[in-house]
LUMGUVO-536289 format. One record per residue: x, y, z of N, C-alpha, C in turn; residue number from 0. Coordinates in steps of 0.001 Angstrom, whole numbers, plus 500000, padded with zeros to 6 digits. Atoms other than C-alpha are relative to their C-alpha. Example, Ala and Ser with C-alpha at 12.3 -4.5 7.8 and 13.67 -1.06 7.14 Angstrom:
<sites>
n_east | n_north | n_up | ca_east | ca_north | ca_up | c_east | c_north | c_up | n
500890 | 498810 | 500000 | 512300 | 495500 | 507800 | 500900 | 501200 | 500000 | 0 .
499180 | 498810 | 499940 | 513670 | 498940 | 507140 | 499230 | 501090 | 500730 | 1 .
</sites>
This chain:
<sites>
n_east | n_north | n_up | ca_east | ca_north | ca_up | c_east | c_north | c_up | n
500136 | 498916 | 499026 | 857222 | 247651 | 328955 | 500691 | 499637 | 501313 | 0 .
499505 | 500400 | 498951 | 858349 | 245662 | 331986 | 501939 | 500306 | 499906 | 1 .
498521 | 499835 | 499941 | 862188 | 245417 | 331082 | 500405 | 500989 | 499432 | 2 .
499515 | 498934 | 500347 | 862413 | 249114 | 330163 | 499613 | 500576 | 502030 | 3 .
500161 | 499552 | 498691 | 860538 | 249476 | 334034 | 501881 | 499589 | 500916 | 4 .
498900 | 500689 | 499448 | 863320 | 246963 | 335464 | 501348 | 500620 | 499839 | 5 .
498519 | 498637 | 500022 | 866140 | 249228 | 333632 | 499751 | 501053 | 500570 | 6 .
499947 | 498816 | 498993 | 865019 | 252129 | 335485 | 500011 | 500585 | 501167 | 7 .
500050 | 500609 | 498455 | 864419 | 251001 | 338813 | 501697 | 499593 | 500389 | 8 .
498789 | 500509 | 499547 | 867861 | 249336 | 338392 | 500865 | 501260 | 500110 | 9 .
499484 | 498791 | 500089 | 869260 | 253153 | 337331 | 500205 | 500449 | 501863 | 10 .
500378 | 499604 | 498981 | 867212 | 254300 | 340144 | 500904 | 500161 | 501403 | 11 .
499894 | 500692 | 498752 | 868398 | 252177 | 342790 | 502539 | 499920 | 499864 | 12 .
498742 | 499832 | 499422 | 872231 | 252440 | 341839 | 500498 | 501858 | 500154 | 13 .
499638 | 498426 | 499792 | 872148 | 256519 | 341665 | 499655 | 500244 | 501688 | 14 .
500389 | 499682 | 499021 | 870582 | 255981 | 345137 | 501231 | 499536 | 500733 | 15 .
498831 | 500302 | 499219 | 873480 | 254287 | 346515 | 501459 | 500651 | 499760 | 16 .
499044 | 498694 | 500586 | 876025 | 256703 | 344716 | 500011 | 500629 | 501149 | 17 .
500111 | 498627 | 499465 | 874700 | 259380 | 346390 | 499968 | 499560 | 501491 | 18 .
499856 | 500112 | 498079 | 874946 | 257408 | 350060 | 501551 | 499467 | 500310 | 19 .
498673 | 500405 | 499718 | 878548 | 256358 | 349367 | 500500 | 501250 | 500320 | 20 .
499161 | 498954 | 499839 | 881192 | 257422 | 351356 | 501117 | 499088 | 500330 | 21 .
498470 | 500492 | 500466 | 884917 | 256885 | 351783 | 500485 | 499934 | 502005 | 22 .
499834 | 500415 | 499074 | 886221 | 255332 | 355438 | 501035 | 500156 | 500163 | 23 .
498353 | 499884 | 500015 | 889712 | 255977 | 356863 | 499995 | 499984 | 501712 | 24 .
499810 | 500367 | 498354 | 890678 | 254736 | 360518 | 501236 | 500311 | 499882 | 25 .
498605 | 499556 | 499381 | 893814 | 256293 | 361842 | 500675 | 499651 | 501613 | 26 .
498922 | 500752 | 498687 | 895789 | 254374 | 364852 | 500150 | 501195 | 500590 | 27 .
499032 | 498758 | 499077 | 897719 | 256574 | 367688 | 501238 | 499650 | 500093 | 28 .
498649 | 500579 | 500027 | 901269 | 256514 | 367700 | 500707 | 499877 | 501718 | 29 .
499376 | 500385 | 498962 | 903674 | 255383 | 370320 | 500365 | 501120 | 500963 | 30 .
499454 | 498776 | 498887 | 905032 | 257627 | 373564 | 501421 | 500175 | 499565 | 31 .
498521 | 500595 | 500325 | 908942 | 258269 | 372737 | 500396 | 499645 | 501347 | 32 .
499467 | 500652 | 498570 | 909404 | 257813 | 376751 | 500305 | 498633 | 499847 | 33 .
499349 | 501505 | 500012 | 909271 | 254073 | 375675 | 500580 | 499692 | 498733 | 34 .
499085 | 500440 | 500928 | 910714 | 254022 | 372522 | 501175 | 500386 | 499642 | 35 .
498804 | 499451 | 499763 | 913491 | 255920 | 373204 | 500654 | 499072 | 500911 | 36 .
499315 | 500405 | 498766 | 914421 | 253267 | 375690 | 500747 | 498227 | 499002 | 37 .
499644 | 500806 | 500910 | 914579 | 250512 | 372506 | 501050 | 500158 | 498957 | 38 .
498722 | 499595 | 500791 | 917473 | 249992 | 370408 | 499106 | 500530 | 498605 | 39 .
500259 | 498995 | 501372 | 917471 | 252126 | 367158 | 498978 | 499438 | 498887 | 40 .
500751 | 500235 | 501217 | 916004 | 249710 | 364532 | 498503 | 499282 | 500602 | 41 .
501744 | 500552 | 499184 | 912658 | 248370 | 366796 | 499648 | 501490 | 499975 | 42 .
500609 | 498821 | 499280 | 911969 | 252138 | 367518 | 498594 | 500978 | 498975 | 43 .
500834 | 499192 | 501036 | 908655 | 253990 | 365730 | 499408 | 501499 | 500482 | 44 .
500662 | 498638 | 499937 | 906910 | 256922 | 365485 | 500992 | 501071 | 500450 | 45 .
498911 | 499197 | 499846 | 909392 | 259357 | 366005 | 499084 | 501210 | 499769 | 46 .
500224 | 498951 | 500299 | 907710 | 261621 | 364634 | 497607 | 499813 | 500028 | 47 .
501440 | 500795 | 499974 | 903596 | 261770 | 365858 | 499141 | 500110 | 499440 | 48 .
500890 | 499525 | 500639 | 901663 | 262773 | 362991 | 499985 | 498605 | 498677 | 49 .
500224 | 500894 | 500424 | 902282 | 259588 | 361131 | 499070 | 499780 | 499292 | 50 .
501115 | 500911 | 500531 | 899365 | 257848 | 360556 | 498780 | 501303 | 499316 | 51 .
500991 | 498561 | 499897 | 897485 | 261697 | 360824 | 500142 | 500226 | 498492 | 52 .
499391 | 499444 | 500966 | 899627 | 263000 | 357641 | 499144 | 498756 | 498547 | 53 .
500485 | 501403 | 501370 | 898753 | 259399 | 355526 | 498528 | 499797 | 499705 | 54 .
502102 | 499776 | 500606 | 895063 | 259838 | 355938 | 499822 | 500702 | 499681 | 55 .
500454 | 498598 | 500994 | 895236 | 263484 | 354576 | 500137 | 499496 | 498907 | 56 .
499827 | 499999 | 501224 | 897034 | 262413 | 351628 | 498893 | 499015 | 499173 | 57 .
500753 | 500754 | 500944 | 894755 | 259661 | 351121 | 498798 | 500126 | 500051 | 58 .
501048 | 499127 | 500283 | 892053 | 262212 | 351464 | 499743 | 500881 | 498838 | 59 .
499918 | 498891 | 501177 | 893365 | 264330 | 348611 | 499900 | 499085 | 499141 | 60 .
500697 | 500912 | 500543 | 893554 | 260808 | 346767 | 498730 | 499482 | 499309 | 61 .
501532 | 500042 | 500360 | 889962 | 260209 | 347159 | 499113 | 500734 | 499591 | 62 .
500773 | 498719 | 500742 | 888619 | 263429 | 345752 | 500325 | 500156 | 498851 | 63 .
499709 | 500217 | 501342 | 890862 | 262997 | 342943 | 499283 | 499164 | 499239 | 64 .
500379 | 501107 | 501005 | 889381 | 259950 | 342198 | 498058 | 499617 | 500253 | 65 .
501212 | 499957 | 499711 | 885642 | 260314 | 343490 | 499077 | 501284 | 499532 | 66 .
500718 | 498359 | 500229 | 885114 | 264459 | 342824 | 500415 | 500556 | 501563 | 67 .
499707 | 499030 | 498895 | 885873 | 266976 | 345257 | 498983 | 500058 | 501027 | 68 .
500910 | 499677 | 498710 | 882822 | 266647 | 347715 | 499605 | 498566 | 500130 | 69 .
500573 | 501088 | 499344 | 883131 | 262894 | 348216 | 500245 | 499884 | 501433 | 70 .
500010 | 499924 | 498278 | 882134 | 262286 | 351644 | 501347 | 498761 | 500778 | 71 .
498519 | 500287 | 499009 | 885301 | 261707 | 354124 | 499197 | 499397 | 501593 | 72 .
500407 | 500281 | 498403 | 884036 | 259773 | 357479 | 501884 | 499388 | 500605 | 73 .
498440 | 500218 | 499163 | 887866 | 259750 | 359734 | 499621 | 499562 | 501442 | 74 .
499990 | 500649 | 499030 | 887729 | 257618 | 362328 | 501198 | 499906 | 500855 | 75 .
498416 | 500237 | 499314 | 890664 | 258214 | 364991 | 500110 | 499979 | 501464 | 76 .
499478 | 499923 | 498758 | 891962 | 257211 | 367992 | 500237 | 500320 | 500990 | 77 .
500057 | 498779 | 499782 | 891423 | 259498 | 370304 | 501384 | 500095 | 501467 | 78 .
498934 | 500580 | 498582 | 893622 | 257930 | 373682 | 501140 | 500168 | 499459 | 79 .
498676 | 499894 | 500198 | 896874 | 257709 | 371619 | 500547 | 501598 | 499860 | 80 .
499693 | 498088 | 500130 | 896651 | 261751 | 370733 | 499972 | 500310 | 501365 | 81 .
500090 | 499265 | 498887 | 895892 | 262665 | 373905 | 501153 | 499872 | 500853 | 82 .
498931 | 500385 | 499047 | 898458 | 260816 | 375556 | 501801 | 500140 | 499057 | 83 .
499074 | 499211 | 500732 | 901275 | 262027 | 372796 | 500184 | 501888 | 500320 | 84 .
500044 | 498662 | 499983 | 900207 | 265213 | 373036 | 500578 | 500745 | 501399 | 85 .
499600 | 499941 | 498130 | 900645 | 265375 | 377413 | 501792 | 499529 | 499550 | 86 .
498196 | 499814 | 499969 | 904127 | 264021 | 376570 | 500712 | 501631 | 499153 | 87 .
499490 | 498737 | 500644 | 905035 | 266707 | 373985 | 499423 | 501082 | 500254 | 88 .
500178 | 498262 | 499591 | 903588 | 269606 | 375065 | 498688 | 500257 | 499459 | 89 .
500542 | 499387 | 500943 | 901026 | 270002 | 372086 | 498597 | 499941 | 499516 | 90 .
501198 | 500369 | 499989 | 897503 | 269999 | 371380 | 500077 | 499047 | 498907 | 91 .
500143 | 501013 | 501156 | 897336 | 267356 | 369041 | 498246 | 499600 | 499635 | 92 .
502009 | 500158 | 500419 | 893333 | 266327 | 369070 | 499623 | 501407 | 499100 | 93 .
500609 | 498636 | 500859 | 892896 | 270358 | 368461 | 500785 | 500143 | 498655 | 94 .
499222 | 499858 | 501522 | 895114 | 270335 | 365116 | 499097 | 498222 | 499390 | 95 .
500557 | 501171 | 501551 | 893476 | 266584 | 363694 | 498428 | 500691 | 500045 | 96 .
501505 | 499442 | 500726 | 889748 | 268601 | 364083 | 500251 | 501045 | 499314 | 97 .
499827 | 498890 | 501146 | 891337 | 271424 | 362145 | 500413 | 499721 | 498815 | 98 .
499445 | 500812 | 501344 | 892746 | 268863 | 359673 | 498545 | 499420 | 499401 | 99 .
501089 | 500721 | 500516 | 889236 | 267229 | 359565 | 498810 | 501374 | 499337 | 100 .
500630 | 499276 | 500018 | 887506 | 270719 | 359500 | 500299 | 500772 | 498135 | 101 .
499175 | 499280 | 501081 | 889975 | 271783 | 356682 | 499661 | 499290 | 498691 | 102 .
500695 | 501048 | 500522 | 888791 | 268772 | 354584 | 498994 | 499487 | 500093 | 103 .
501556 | 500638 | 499970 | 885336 | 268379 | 355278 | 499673 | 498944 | 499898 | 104 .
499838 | 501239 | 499890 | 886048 | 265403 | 356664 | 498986 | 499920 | 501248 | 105 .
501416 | 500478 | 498977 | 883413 | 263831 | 359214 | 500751 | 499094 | 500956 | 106 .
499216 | 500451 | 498994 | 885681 | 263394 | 362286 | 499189 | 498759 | 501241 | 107 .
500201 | 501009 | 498555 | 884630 | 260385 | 364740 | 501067 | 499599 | 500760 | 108 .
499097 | 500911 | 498798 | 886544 | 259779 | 367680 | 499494 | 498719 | 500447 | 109 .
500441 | 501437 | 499119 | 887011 | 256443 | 369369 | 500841 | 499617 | 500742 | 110 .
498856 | 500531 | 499319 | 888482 | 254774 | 372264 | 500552 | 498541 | 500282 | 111 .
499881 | 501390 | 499559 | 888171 | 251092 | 372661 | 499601 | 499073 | 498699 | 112 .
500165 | 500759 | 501058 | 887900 | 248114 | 370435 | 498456 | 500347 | 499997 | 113 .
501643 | 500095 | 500125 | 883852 | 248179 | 371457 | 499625 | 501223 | 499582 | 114 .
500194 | 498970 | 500587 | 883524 | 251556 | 370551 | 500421 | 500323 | 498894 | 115 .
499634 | 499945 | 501251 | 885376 | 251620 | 367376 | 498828 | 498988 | 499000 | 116 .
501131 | 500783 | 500635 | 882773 | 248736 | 366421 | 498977 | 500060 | 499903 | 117 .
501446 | 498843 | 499946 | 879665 | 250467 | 367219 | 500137 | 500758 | 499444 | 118 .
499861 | 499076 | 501201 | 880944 | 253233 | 365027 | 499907 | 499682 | 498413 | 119 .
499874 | 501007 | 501080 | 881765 | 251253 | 362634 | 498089 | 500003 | 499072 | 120 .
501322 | 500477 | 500225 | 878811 | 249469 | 362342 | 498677 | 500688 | 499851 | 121 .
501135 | 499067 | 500061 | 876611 | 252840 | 362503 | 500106 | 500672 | 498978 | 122 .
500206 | 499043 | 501163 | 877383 | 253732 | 359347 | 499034 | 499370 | 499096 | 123 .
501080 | 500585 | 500810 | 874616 | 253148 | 356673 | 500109 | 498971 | 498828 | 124 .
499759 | 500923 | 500423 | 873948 | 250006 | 355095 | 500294 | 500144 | 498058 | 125 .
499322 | 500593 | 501446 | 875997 | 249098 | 351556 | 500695 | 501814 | 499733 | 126 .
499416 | 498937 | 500769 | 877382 | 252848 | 351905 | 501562 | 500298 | 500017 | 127 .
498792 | 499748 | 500089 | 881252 | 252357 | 352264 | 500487 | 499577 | 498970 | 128 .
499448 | 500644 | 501378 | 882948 | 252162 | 348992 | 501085 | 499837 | 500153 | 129 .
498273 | 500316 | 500114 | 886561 | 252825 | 349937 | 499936 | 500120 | 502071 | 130 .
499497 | 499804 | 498720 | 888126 | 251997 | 353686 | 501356 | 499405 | 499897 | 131 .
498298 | 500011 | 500106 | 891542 | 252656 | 354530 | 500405 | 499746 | 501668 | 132 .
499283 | 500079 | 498632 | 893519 | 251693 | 357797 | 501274 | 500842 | 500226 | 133 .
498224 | 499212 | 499452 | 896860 | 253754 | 359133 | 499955 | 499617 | 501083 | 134 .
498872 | 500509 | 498479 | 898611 | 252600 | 362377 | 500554 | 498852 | 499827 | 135 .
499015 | 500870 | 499751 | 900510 | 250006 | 363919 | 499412 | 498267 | 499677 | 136 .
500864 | 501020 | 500069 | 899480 | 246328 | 363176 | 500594 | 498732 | 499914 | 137 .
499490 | 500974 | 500332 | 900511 | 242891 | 362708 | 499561 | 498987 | 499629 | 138 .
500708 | 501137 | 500413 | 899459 | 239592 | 361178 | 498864 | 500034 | 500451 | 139 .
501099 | 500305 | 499370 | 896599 | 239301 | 363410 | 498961 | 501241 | 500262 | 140 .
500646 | 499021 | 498989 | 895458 | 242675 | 364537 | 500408 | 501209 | 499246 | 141 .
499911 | 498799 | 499554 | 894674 | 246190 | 364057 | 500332 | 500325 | 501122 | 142 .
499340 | 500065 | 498630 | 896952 | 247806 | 366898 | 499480 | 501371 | 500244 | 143 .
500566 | 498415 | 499716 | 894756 | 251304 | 367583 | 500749 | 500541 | 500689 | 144 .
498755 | 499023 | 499023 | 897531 | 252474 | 370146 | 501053 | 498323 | 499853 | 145 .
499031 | 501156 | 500110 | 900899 | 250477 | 370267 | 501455 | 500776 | 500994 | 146 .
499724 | 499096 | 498895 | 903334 | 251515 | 373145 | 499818 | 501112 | 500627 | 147 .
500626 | 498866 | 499218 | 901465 | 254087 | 374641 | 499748 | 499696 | 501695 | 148 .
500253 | 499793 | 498898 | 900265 | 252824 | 378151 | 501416 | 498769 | 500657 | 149 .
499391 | 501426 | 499673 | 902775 | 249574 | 378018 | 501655 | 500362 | 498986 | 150 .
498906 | 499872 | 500895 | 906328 | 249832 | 376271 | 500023 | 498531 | 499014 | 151 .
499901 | 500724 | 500805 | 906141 | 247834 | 372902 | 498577 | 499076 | 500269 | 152 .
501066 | 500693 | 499677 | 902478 | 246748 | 373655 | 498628 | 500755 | 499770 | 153 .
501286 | 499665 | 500226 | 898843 | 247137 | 372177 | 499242 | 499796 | 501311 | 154 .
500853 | 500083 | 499137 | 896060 | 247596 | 374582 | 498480 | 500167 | 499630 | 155 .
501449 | 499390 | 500546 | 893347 | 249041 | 372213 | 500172 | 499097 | 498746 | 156 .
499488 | 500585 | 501251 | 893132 | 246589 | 368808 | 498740 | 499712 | 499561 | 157 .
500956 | 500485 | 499846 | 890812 | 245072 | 366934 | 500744 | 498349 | 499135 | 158 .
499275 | 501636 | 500456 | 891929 | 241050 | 366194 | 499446 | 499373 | 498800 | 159 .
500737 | 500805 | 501034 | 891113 | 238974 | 363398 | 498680 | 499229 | 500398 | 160 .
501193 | 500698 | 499126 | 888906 | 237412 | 365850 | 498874 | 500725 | 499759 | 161 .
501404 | 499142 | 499770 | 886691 | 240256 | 366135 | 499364 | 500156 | 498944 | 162 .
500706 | 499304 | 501776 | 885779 | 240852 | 361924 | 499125 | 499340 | 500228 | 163 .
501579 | 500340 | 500233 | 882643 | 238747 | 362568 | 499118 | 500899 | 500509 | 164 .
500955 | 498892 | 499572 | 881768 | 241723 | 364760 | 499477 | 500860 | 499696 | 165 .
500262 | 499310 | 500649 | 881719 | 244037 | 362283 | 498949 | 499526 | 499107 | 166 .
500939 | 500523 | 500664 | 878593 | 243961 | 360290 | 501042 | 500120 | 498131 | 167 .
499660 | 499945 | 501916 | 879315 | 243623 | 356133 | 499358 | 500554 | 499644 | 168 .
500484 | 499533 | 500588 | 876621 | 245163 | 355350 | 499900 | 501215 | 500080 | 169 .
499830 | 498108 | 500079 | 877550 | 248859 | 355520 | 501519 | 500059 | 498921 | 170 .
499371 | 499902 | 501009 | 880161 | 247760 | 352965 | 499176 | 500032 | 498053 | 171 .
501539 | 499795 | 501349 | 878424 | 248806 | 349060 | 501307 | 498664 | 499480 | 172 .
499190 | 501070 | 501299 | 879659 | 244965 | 346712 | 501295 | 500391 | 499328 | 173 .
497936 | 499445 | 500601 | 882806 | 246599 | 345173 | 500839 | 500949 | 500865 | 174 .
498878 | 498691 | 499125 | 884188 | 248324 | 348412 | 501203 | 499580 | 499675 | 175 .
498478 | 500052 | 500213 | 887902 | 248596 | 348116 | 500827 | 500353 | 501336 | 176 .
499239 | 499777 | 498671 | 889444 | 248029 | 351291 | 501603 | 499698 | 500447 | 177 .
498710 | 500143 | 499796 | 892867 | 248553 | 352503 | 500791 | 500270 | 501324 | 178 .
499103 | 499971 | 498616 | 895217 | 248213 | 355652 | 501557 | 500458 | 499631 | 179 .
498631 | 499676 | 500694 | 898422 | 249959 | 355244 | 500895 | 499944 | 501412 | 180 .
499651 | 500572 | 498879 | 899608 | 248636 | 358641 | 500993 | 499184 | 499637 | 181 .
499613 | 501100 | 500524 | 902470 | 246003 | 358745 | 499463 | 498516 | 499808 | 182 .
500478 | 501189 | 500360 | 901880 | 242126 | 357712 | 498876 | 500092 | 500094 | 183 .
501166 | 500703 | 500031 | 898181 | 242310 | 357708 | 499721 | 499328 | 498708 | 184 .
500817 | 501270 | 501065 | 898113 | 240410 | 354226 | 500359 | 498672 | 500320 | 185 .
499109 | 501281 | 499478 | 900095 | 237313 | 356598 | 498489 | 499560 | 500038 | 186 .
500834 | 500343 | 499004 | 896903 | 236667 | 358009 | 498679 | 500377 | 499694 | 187 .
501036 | 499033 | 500074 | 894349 | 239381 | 358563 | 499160 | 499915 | 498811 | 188 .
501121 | 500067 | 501379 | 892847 | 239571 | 354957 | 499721 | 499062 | 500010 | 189 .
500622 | 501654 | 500743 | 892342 | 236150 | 354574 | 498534 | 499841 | 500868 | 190 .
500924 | 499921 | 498838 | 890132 | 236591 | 357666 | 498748 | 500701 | 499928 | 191 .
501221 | 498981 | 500072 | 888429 | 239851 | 356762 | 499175 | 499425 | 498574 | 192 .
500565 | 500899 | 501814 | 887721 | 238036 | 352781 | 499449 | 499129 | 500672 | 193 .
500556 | 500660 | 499322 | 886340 | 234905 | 355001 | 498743 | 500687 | 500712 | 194 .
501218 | 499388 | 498785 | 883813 | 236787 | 357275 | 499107 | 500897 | 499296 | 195 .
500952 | 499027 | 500484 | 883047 | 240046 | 355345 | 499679 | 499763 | 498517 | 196 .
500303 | 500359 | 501439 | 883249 | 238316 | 351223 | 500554 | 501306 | 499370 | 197 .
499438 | 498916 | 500895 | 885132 | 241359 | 350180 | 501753 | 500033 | 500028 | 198 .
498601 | 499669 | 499284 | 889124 | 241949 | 350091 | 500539 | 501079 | 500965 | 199 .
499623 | 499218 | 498683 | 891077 | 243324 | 352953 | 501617 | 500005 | 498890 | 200 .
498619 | 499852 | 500715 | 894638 | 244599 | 350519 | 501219 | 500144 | 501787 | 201 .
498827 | 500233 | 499571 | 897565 | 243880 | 352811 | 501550 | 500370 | 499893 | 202 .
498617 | 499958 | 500213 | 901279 | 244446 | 353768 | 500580 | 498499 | 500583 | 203 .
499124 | 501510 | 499750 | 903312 | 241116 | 353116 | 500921 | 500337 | 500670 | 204 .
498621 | 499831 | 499613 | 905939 | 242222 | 355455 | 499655 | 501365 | 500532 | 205 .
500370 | 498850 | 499085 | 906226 | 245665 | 357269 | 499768 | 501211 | 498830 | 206 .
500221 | 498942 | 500681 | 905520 | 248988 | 355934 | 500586 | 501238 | 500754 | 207 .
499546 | 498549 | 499882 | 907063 | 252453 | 355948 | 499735 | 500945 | 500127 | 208 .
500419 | 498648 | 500054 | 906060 | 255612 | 356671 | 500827 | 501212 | 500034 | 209 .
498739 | 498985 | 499639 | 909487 | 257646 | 356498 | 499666 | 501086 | 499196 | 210 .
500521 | 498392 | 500929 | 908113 | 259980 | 353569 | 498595 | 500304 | 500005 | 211 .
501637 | 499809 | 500099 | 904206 | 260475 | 354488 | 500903 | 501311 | 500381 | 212 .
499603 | 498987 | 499435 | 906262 | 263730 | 355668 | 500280 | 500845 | 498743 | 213 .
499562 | 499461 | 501058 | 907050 | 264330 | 352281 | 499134 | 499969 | 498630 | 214 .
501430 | 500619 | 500834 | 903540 | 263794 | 350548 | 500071 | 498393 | 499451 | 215 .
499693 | 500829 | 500804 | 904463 | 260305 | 349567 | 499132 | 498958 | 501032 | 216 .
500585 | 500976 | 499394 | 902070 | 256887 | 350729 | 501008 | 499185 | 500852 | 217 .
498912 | 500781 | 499606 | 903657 | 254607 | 353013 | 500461 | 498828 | 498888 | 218 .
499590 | 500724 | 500689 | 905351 | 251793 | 351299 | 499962 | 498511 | 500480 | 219 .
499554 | 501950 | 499744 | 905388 | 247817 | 351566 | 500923 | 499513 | 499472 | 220 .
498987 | 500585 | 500395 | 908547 | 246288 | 351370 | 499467 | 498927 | 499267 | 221 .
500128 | 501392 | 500504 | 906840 | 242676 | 351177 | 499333 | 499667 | 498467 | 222 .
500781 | 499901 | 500695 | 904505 | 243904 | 348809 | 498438 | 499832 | 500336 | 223 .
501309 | 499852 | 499199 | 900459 | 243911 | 349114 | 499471 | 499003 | 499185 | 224 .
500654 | 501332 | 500478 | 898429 | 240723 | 348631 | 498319 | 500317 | 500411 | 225 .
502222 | 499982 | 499674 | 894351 | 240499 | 348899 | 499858 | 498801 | 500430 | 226 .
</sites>
């Protein structure tokens, strides 16, 4: 009688965490062109400022493919780099990513600072992230949440390899599947986030592309992606 209880409890207890998973996606802010227009041609990014915006839809339509159509979307974005894109170009940009999040019944959180991105973070419920995804600028060491925006060719908002002890682990569920689609964070970074949080952080060995997120297509890793 006991190990027919123990199988049902165990049922129990993973339909309960099913039903509290949800799917994580942090989106960077892209650069001003005032300063990257001032860099020669092959340093120069974001050109175009929907970037990182465009790569978290698709890998919103992704995750419904592969979860069901009403898995829960929590979008975590940047809110300083839109605002301050948007004042250069003319364009509301914040009001089009809550109509992107609204449009997708996605569960929009803004954030502005490393400490506030980590308090968000960290307020989501314990063992319920199964999938988290990164988009923006980044490098070996660091999530770069804005990356020439207040400084030409310079982060101001990030979060460092340093900081992953800040993040709790336990709002990750044992088989999350986490990924940075940033450049080089598998140099470094994963080894860091696998060290601290016991789960993999998937990586770009080398930089990454985003020339066809314009054209439904993921960005790409030249170097390839390491865990």
């Amino acid at each position: 009688m006991l190990r027919p209880l123990k199988a049902l409890l165990a049922c129990l207890f993973l339909l309960i965490q099913a039903s509290r998973a949800e799917h994580v996606i942090v989106c960077g802010g892209p650069a001003l062109r005032q300063w990257e227009d001032l860099r020669v041609e092959d340093d120069r990014h974001d050109r175009w400022w929907a970037n990182f915006v465009r790569a978290s839809t698709l890998r919103m339509a992704e995750i419904r493919l592969a979860y069901g159509k009403d898995a829960p979307l929590v979008w975590l974005v940047h809110r300083p780099g839109y605002e301050a894109r948007g004042r250069e170009d003319g364009k509301p940009y914040t009001t089009w990513i809550t109509e992107q999040a609204t449009k997708r019944r996605a569960t929009l959180i803004w954030f502005t600072t490393t400490g506030d991105y980590i308090n968000k973070i960290n307020a989501r419920p314990r063992r319920s992230v199964l999938t988290y995804d990164y988009f923006g600028h980044s490098n070996k060491y660091a999530f770069m949440f804005d990356y020439g925006s207040d400084i030409m060719a310079v982060s101001t908002s990030w979060l460092h390899e340093r900081d992953i002890p800040r993040l709790k682990s336990s709002i990750f569920a044992p088989n999350a599947y986490c990924k940075s689609w940033g450049c080089h964070t598998g140099q470094s970074m994963s080894a860091a986030w696998k060290r601290h949080m016991g789960i993999p952080l998937e990586g770009a060995n080398g930089k990454t592309l985003y020339t066809m997120v314009g054209h439904g297509e993921m960005p790409k890793g030249f170097g390839g992606w390491v865990r």
